[in-house]
N, C-alpha and C positions, 0 to 999 in steps of 0.2 A: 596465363590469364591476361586479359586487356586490358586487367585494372590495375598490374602492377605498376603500369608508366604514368598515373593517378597520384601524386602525390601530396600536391597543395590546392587547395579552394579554386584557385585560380585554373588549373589541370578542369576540374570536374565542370567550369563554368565554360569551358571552350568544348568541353563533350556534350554537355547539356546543349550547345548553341549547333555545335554541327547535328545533331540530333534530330535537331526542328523542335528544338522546346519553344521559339515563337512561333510556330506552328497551332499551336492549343491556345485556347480562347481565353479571357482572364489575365492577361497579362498585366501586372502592377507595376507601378512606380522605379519602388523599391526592386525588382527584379532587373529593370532595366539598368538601374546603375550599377548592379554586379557587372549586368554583361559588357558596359561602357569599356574599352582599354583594353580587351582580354584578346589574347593573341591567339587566331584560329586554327583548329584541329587537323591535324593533315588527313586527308580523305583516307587514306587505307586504315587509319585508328581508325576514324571513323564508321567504317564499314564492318571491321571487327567486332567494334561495340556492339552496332547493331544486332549482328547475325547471335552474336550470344543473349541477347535481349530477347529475340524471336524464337530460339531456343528455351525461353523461360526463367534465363539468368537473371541478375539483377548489379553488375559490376561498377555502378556510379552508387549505390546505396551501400556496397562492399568497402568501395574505397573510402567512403565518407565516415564509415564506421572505424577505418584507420585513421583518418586525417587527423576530425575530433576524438577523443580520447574517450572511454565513457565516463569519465569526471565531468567533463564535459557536457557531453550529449547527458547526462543524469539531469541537469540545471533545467533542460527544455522537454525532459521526456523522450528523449528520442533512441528508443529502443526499437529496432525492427522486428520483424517478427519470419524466425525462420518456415521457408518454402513445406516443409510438413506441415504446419500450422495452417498457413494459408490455404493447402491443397483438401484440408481435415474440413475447413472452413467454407470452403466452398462447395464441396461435396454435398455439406447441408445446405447450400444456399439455392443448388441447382433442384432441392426435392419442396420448394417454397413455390409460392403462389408467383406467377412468373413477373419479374420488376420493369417499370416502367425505366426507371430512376436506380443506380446507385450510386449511392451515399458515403465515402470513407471521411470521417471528420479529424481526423489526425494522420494526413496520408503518407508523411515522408518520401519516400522514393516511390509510390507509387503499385507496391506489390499486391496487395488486396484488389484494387483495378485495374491494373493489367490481367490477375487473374480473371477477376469478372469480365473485361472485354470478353477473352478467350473462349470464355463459361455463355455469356449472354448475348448474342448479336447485334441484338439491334436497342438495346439499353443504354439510354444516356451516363455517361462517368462522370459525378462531380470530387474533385476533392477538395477539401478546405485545408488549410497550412497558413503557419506564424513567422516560418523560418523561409525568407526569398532562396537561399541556398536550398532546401530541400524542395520547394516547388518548381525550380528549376530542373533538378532533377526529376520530379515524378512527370513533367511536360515532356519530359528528352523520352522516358522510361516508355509513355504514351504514345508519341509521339513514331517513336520507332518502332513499338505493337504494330500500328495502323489503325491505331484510334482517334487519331488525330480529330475526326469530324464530328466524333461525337463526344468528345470530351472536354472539359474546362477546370481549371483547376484558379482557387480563389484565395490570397492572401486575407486571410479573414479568420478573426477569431470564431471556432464554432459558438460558444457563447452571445455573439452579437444577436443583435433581432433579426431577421430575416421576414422574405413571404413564406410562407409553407412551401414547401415541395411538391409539384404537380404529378398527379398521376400514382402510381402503387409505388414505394421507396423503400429500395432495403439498405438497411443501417448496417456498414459491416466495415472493422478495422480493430487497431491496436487504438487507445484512447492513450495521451499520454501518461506517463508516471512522474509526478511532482509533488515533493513533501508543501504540504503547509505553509512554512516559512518562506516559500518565496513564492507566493500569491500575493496578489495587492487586495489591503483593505476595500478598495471599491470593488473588489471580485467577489472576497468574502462576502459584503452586504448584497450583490448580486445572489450570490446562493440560497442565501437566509432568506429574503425578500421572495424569490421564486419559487424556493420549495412553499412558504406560508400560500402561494396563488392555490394549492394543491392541497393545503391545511396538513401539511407535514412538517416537520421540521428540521432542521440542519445546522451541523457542528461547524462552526468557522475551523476546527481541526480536521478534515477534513483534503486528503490530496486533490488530484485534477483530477483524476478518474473518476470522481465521483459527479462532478460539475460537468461529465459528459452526458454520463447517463440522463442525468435531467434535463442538458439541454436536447438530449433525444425527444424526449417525453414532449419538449415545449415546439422541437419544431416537425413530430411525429402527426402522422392522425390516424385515422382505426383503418384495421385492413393493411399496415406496413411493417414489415419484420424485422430482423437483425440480428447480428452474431457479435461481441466485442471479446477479446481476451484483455485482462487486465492482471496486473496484482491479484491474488485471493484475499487480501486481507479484510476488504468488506466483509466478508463473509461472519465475522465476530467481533473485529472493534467497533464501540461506540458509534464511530463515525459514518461508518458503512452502515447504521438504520436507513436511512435513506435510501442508498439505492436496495437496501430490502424491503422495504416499503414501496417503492417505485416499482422492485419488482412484482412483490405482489400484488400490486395497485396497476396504475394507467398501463405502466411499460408490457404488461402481458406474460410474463416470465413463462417462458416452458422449461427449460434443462440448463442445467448447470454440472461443467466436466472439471475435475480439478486436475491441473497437469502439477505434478510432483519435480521437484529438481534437477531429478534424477533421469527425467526426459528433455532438460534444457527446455524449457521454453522461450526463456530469456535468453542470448548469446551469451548477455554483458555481466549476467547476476543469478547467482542459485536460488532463483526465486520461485515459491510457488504458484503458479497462474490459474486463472477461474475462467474458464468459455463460459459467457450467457448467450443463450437464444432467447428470442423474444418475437412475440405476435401482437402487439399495439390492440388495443380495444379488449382481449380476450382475458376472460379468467378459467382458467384450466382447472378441474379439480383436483389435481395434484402434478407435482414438477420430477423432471426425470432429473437424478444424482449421479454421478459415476465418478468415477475417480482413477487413474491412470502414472504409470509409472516411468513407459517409455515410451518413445514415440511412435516405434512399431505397432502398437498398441492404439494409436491416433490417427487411422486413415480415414474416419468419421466419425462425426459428434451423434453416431446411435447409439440403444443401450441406456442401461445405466437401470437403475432402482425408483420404481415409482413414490415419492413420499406428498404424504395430503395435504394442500396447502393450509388444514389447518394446524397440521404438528409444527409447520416453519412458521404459522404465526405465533404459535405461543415458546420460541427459541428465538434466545439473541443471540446465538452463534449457532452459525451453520456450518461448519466443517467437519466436528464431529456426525453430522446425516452422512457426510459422504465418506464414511467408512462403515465398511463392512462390519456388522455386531460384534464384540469381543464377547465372550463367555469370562464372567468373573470367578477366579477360581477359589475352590470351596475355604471358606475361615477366612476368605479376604471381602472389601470391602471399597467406596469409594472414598477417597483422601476428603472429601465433601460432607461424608457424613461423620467426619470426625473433626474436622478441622475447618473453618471460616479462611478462605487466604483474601487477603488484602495487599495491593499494591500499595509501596510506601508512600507518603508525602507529599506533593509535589511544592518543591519552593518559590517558584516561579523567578528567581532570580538567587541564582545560587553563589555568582559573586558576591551577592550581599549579604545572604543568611545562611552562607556556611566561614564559618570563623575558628580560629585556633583560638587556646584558652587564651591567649592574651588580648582580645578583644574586652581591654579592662573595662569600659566604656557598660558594658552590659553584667548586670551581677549574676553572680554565678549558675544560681538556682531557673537561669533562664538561657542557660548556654548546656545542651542537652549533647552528650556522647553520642556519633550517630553513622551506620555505615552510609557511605556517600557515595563508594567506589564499587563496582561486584569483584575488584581482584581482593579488596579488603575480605569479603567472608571467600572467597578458593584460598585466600593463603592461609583464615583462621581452621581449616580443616575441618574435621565431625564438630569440635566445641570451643566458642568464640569466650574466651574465659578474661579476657585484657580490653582494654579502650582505652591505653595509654597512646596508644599511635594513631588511634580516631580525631579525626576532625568534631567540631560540633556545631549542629545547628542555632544559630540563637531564634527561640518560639520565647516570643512575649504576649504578654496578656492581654484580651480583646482591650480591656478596660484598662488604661496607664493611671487611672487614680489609684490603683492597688499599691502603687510603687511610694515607698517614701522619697521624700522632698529631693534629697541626693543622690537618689536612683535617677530620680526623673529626671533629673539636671542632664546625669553622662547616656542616658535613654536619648533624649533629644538630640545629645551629638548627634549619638549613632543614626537616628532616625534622618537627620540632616545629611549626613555623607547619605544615605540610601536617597534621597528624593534627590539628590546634584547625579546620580548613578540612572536615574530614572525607574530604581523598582518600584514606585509606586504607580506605572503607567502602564507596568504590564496586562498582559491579558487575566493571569491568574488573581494578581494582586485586587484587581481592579473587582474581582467578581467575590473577594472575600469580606466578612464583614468588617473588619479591618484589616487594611493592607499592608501594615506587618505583624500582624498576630498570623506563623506559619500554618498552625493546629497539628501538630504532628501528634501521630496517635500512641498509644500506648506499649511500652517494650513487646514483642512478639517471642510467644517461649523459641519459635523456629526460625530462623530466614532462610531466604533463597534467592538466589539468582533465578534471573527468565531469560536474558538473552543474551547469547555468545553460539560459538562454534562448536560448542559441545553441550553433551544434558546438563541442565542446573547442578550446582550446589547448595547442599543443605547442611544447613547448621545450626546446633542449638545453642540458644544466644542464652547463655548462662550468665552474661556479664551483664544483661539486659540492655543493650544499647538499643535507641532508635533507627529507623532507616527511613530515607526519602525513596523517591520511586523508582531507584535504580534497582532496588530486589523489593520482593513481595516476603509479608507477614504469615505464617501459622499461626494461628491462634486456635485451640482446643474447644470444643464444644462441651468437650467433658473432663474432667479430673484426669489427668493422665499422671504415674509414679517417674521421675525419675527416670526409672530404668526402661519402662516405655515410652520415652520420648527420644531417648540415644538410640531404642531397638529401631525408632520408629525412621530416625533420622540414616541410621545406619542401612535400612531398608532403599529410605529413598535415595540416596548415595549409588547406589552399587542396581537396583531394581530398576533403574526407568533410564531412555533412550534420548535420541532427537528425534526418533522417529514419533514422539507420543507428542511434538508439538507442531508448529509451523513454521514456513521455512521464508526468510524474507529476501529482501535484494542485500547483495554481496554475502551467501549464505549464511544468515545468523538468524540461529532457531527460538523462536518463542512460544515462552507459555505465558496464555494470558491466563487471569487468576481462575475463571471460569473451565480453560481445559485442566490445570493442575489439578483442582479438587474432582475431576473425574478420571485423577490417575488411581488405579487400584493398589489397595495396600493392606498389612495383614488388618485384621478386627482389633481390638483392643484386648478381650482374651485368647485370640493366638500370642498380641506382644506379648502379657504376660507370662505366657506360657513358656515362650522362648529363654525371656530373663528370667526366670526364675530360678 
C-alpha cells in the first residue's frame, strides 16, 4: 500500500501538497504554515496515491490514523468512519430529494465527500474542519477525485455563526466524539444559550456530538436532510434529551439504525453507533428502528420497525425500542418492579471527600464506610459483610450549627484545605445546597457495578456500606426475607449478559439504572419458593 512510506506529519503534508490540496478553495492561515519547509513528494508516490484515491481508497486518512495514536486522535474526535458505513450512507443519500449542497461538518480526510462527488455530479462539497492537518488532507483526498472545482473545504468551527446554506443541503458525516471535560466553558454557555433560542434545554454534560446536531438545526432550513453516525449513547443518557428533542422537534428525525460492536463501527473503539436520518421541517408520524450486528447486514439504512412518535415522546431511553420484544418468562418479572435502582453519589470532588479514617479533622459519625472502587464489590463476591478496607466518604451536614464548638473548630480545617483544593468551584459543588454537604443516600440492601468489560456484579451489602456513583443501589419496593435477597442476588450474578446493556468507546458495557431495572428476574414467590 502507498501509505506505508507515510510515516510522520510531515510524509502526509508533502502528499497532501503534491495532491493539489491547494487546488481546493478555502485555504487558511494555519494550513499554509504546515505546508511552509516541507520537502516535496516524488511524482511516482505521487501518482500511486492518486490511482488508489480514484479507486475509492483513502491512504492519507489510513496513515494519519497510525501516525496519531487513538489517545490521540480521542482528544479531537477524530475517528473515521469505515468505507461500509460510508457506502450504507450514501445509498440513502442517493434515494433523497436531490442536493444542491453537501455538507460534512467534521470531515477529516474527506470520505463522506468524496463519496458524495462520486454519488452527486454536479453538487457543490463543503467541508468544515478544526484540525489544518486534516483539511489538508481532505483537499488532497478531493482534490485528486476531480473535485477540485467544486469544492472547498473551511478551517472553521461548525458551531461558529454562519449565512445559511444556499439551495437544498444535505447534512451527512461522522460528528466528532468528545467527552465533556474538554469543552470550553464559553462552548458550554454556547449550548445552553442556543438550545433556550428553541425553548429546550441542555446539560453542560453533554459531548460534541450533541453541539452538532444543534448546530445542524441552527444552520438547517425546511426541505434539507441528513445522515450523522455518532456514539449511540444519546439515545438514554440525560444529556442526549436534546438531541431527542431536536429530533423530534425541528431536526425532522425519520430512522435511526443501531450498529452494535460486533460490526465495528468505530475502528478505534467497541463502540456502539446510532445512524440518524433526518428531513429538516417534517414531523413523521412515526420513526423507522433497526438494529444491526454486522456489517454485512449494513449495505443500507432500509427497514427497520415503525415506532410512533408518540411512544418515543413518552421514553427517556431509546435503545431498548430498538430491540426486538423479549417474551418475559412465566414467574419472572421485571428487576423494576421490585426494586428502585439508583446510581450512587456523586462527590464532585473526590480528592477531597473520600478520606481514610484518620481524617481526624472530621468526627466520626460524618465519615461514612463507602464503596468508591467497582473492583471493591468483584472482590467482596455474592456478600459484602467487611468495610474494614473501605475508604470513607466525609458527608456533613447542610447546617454546621448542628456541630458542637470543637467539631466546628477541626470542620473549618477541613473545610479550608477543601476551598485551597478548589472543591467548592466545581460544577456539582456549586449546584448543591451546600457545597460540602455530599448527601449520600441511604445503605442499599444490593450493589452493583455498571461498567466494565464484563456483566455487573451484584452484591448484598450486609455490612451496609454506602456507595458514590461508581456502582448503583437496589433498594426493594417491598419486604424482601433474607433468603430472597442472596436468591435474588445469586440470580443476577450468573442470569444476565453484556449483551442486556450498552456498549461504549474502548468496549466497556453499561447499564444505566433505567435499563437494569428492565432486566427480568424471578417474582418474589418464585424467590421464595426456591429458598425455601
Amino acid at each position: 500500500m502507498a501509505n506505508q512510506s507515510m510515516t510522520t506529519e510531515s510524509d502526509l503534508i508533502a502528499a497532501a501538497i503534491a495532491l493539489g490540496a491547494t487546488d481546493i478553495s478555502g485555504i487558511s492561515s494555519a494550513e499554509i504554515d504546515l505546508i511552509n519547509d516541507v520537502q516535496p513528494l516524488g511524482k511516482t508516490h505521487a501518482q500511486k496515491l492518486k490511482k488508489e484515491i480514484r479507486a475509492g481508497g483513502d491512504p492519507l486518512g489510513a496513515a494519519f490514523s497510525i501516525i496519531r495514536n487513538a489517545d490521540q486522535r480521542r482528544e479531537s474526535g477524530a475517528t473515521y468512519t469505515p468505507d461500509g458505513i460510508v457506502k450504507a450512507m450514501m445509498a440513502w443519500a442517493v434515494k433523497q430529494p436531490l442536493p444542491d449542497r453537501i455538507v460534512d461538518p467534521g470531515v477529516g480526510s474527506a470520505r463522506f465527500l468524496c463519496a458524495a462527488g462520486r454519488r452527486f455530479a454536479k453538487a457543490q462539497l463543503l467541508g468544515l474542519e478544526v484540525d489544518p492537518l486534516a483539511a489538508l488532507m481532505a483537499r488532497a483526498n478531493l482534490a485528486a477525485g476531480g473535485f477540485a472545482d467544486r469544492s472547498c473545504i473551511e478551517l472553521v468551527d461548525y458551531r461558529s455563526p454562519r449565512s445559511e446554506f444556499k439551495g437544498r443541503t444535505l447534512f451527512i458525516g461522522n460528528p466528532p466524539y468528545v467527552r465533556h471535560h474538554l469543552i470550553s466553558p464559553e462552548w458550554k454557555r454556547w449550548l445552553v444559550e442556543s438550545a433556550a433560542r428553541h425553548n429546550l434545554k441542555a446539560s453542560q454534560l453533554a459531548g460534541l456530538h450533541v453541539y452538532f446536531f444543534l448546530a445542524t438545526v441552527l444552520h438547517a432550513a425546511p426541505g434539507d436532510s441528513g445522515a450523522f453516525i455518532t456514539a449511540s449513547e444519546w439515545l438514554d443518557v440525560n444529556y442526549g434529551q436534546l438531541v431527542r428533542d431536536l429530533f423530534l422537534g425541528p431536526l425532522g428525525g425519520q430512522r435511526i439504525i443501531v450498529v452494535e460492536p460486533t460490526a465495528t463501527p468505530f475502528p478505534d473503539a467497541a463502540t456502539t453507533a446510532a445512524i440518524t436520518t433526518f428531513q429538516v421541517g417534517e414531523k413523521p408520524s412515526s420513526v423507522k428502528l433497526r438494529r444491526v450486528k454486522k456489517m454485512a447486514d449494513l449495505t443500507d439504512l432500509n427497514g427497520g420497525r415503525p415506532v410512533r412518535r408518540e411512544r418515543l415522546e413518552a421514553e427517556t431511553r431509546w435503545s431498548r425500542l430498538t430491540h426486538a420484544g423479549r417474551g418475559c418468562p412465566e414467574g419472572f418479572i421485571e428487576l423494576g418492579e421490585l426494586c428502585r435502582v439508583h446510581r450512587g453519589t456523586v462527590t464532585g470532588a473526590n480528592a477531597t471527600f473520600i478520606a481514610t479514617l484518620d481524617e481526624s479533622d472530621i468526627p466520626d459519625r460524618y465519615k461514612l464506610k463507602s464503596i468508591t472502587k467497582a473492583r471493591e464489590l468483584i472482590a467482596a463476591g455474592r456478600v459484602l459483610t467487611d468495610t474494614s478496607s473501605l475508604r470513607c466518604v466525609v458527608d456533613l451536614p447542610d447546617d454546621l450549627d448542628e456541630l458542637m464548638a470543637e467539631e466546628r473548630v477541626g470542620v473549618e480545617r477541613f473545610l479550608a484545605r477543601a476551598r485551597a483544593r478548589g472543591a467548592h468551584e466545581g460544577y456539582v459543588a456549586r449546584n448543591r445546597r451546600a457545597w460540602w454537604s455530599v448527601g449520600m443516600r441511604a445503605p442499599a440492601p444490593i450493589l452493583a457495578t455498571y461498567m466494565a468489560r464484563r456483566a455487573p456484579s451484584f452484591v448484598r451489602n450486609a455490612a451496609e456500606a454506602r456507595h458514590i456513583n461508581i456502582a448503583h443501589g437496589l433498594y426493594p419496593r417491598e419486604f424482601l426475607t433474607e433468603a430472597q435477597m442472596l436468591r435474588l442476588v445469586d440470580y443476577l450474578s450468573t442470569g444476565i449478559s453484556v449483551l442486556d446493556g450498552r456498549t461504549y468507546a474502548g468496549g466497556l458495557t453499561k447499564f444505566e439504572p433505567g435499563e437494569m431495572e428492565r432486566l427480568f428476574i424471578p417474582s418474589p414467590a418464585l424467590l421464595a419458593e426456591v429458598t425455601a
